[in-house]
N, C-alpha and C positions, 0 to 999 in steps of 0.2 A: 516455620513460615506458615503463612494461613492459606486455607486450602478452600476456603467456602466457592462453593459454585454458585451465591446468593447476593452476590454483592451487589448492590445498587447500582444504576444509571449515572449516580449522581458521583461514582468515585470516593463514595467514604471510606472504604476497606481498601486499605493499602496493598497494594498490586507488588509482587515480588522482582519480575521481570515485564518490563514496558519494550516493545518492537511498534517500530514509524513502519508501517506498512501501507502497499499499492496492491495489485492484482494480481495475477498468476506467479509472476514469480517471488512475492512475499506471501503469498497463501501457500506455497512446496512450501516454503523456508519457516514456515509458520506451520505446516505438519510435522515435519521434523523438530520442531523446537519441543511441540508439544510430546513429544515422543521423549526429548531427551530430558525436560522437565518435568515428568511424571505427574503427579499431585500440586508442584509448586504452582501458585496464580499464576497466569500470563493475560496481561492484557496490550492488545493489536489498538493502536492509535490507527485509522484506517483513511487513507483520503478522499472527500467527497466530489474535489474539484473536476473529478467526471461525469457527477448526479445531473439528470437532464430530465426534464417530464416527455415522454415517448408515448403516444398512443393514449394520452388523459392521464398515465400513471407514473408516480414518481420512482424512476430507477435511478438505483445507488450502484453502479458496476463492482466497486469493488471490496464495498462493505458483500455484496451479496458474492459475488469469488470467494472471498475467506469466509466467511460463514458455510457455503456450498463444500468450500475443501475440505473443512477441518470436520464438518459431518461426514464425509466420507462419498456424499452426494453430487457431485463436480461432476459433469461431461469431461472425463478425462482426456481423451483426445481433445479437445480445443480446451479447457483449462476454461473454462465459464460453463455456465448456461446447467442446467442440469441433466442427469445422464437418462439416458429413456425418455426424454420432453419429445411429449405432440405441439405440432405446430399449426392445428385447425386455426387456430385465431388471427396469424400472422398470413396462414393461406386464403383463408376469405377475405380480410382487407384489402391484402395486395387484388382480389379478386375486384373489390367493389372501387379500385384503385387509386389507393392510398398509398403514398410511400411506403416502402417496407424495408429498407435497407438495416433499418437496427435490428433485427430478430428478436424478441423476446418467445422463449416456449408457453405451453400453455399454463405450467403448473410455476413457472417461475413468475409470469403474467400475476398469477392469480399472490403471489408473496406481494410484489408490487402493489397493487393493488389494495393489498391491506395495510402496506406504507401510509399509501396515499389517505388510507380512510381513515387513518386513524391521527395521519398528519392533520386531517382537516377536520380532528376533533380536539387538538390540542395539545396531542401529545409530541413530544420533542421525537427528531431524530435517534437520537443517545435512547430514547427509549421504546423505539419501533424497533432498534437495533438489536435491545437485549430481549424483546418478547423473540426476536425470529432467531436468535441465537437459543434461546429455552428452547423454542418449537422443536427445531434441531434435535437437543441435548449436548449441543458444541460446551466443553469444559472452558477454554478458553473466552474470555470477555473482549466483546468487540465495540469499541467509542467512534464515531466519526471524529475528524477532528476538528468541525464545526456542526451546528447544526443551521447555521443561518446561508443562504447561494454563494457558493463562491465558485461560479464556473471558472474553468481554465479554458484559455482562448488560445488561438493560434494562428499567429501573424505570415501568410505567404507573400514570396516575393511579389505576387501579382498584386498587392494590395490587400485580398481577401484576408476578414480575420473572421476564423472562424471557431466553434466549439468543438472542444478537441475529441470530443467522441465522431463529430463528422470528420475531421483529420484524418482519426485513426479509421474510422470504417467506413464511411461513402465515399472520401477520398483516397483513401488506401496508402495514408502518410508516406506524400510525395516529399524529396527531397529539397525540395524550396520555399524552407522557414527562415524568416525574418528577425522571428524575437516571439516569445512566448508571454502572454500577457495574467499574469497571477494576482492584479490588483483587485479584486475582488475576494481573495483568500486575505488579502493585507488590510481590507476594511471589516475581516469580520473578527468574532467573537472566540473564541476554544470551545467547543462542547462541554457541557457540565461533566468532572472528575478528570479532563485530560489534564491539566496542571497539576494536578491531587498525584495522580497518577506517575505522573514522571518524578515531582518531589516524596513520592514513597518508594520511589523502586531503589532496589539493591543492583539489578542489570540492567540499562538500557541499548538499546540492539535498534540499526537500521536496518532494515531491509534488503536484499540485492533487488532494488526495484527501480524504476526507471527514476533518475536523480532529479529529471528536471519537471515532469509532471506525474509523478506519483508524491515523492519525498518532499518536492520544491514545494509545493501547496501546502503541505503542512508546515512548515517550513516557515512558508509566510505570513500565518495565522499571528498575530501582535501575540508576544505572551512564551510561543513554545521555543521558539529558537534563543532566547534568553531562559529560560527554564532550562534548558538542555543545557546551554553554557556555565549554571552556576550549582546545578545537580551533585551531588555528593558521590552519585554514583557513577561507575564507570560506563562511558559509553563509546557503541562499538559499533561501527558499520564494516557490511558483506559488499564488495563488489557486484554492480550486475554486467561489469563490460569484463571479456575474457579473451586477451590476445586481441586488442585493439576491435572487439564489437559485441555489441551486448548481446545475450543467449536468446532473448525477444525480445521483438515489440522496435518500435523507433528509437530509439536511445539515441544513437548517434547522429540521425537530423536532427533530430531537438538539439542535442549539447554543441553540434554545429551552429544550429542557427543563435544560442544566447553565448559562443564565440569562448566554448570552453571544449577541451581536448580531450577527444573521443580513447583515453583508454583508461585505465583502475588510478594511476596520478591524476588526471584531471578531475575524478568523480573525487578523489580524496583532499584534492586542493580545496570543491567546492564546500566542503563537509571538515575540512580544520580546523573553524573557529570553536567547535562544540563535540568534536571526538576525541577521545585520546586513543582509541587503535583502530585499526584497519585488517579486514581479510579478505587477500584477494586470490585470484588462479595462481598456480607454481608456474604455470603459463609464462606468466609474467613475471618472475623470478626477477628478472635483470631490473626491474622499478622499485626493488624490495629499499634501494639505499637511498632514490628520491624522495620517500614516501617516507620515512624515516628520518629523513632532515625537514619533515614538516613537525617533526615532535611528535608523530604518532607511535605507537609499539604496534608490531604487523606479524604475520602470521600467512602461512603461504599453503595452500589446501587445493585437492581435488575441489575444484568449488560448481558445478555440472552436475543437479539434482537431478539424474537420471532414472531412481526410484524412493521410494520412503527410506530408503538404506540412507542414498547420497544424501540427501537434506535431512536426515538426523547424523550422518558426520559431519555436515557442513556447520549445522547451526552447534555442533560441539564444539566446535574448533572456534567459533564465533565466544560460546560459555566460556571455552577454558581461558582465553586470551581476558576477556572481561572480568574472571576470578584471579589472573594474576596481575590487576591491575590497581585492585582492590587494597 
């Protein structure tokens, strides 16, 4: 297998193992993978549909999580943001009274920032991506899975739709969604190498990341959800809900509100047309035979990344299911 840590933006160097990744919890699940694949490529298809420009500067939430993790450099208690960040910048504004509710640090500020500058020199996404992945020394190759807007919206009972980073953190992802609006992921383009990407891989691996606005946006991208359907390779998705509620984040009002069932069966009903196996919690043991008459091959695991141990057992147990499928 090719091991270059040089491979272009553009996807020409075929990728061994492809993971559809979101934020905190496909960046553990993407430390541990990176653990259990040594030397082998891995490249993280990563969702942008939470990128928002905040304070003039264009932040990618969760290209910049997996990059932050797999450097080793993540604010580990909160799973973002980087660890030791001053926040002079985010305290003067609020001072000179500006909204402040999204925090950016100052040194995380400053990554942004050079998105932004270099976005408005021409250069793609997909490729401000791999400068700040080099910057790092992250082994693993990180793609957005577009580089043109595709915010993810979010429809509340009140009417309100709004952008799901306000959802998720000014509103503090109230129970009263309506329906989640992803057409904006469904009019755009694949980032240059993400199709390349998945029709070279030997493993492809989803994420235990939230199904409906981490996964679903890529998802929606024209292009990858038939790519994944007619892939040669075997491909495997990780549960993120355990014993009927996912381990973070909303999961369960979202898959509420687009009127799909909140436990490891509904996230794998969503995800049938393009998987052939499933890992989910022993938790959940007793769904092993519903999940199984969707034609998937499944696998029942500690699935609870509680240190770099769990999520290189987790994302094992994910490899070996995908090597005997082969």
């Amino acid at each position: 297998m090719r091991t270059s840590n040089d491979t272009p933006a553009d996807g020409s160097a075929p990728a061994s193992i492809v993971a559809l990744s979101g934020g905190v919890g496909a960046a553990r699940f993407l430390s541990g993978l990176v653990q259990e694949t040594g030397s082998d490529p891995v490249v993280a298809v990563v969702n942008t549909g939470d990128d928002r420009e905040f304070y003039g500067v264009h932040v990618s939430p969760d290209i910049d999580i997996v990059t932050y993790t797999l450097a080793g450099v993540v604010d580990r208690k909160l799973g973002y943001g980087l660890a030791r960040d001053t926040f002079s910048l985010m305290e003067r504004l609020a001072e000179l009274g500006h909204e402040s509710w999204f925090r950016l640090g100052d040194r995380d500020f400053a990554n942004c920032l050079h998105r932004t500058l270099r976005l408005r020199e021409g250069d793609g996404l997909a490729k401000v991506a791999e400068q700040i992945r080099r910057a790092y020394g992250v082994q693993a190759h990180v793609l957005p899975m577009s580089q043109e807007p595709c915010p993810t919206l979010v429809e509340l009972t009140d009417g309100r739709k709004i952008h799901f980073e306000e959802y998720l953190v000014r509103e503090r992802a109230p129970d009263q969604v309506r329906s989640v609006d992803l057409s904006a992921a469904g009019r755009a383009t694949p980032a240059p190498g993400v199709i390349e990407a998945i029709r070279a891989a030997a493993v492809i691996l989803v994420c235990p990341s939230n199904p409906v606005v981490s996964i679903g946006p890529i998802l929606a991208i024209p292009g990858i959800r038939d790519a994944l359907r007619t892939s040669a390779a075997p491909v495997v998705a990780v549960s993120p809900i355990v014993g009927g509620s996912p381990i973070k984040g909303p999961a369960s009002q979202l898959l509420r509100g687009i009127g799909a069932e909140v436990s490891a069966l509904g996230v794998a009903r969503l995800y049938r047309d393009f998987i052939s196996g499933f890992v989910f919690d022993e938790c959940d043991a007793e769904l092993e035979s519903a999940i199984g008459e969707l034609g998937l091959a499944t696998r029942t695991t500690d699935s609870i990344m509680r240190d770099r141990a769990g999520a290189a057992r987790l994302a094992r147990c994910a490899l070996e299911l995908a090597r005997d499928l082969r």
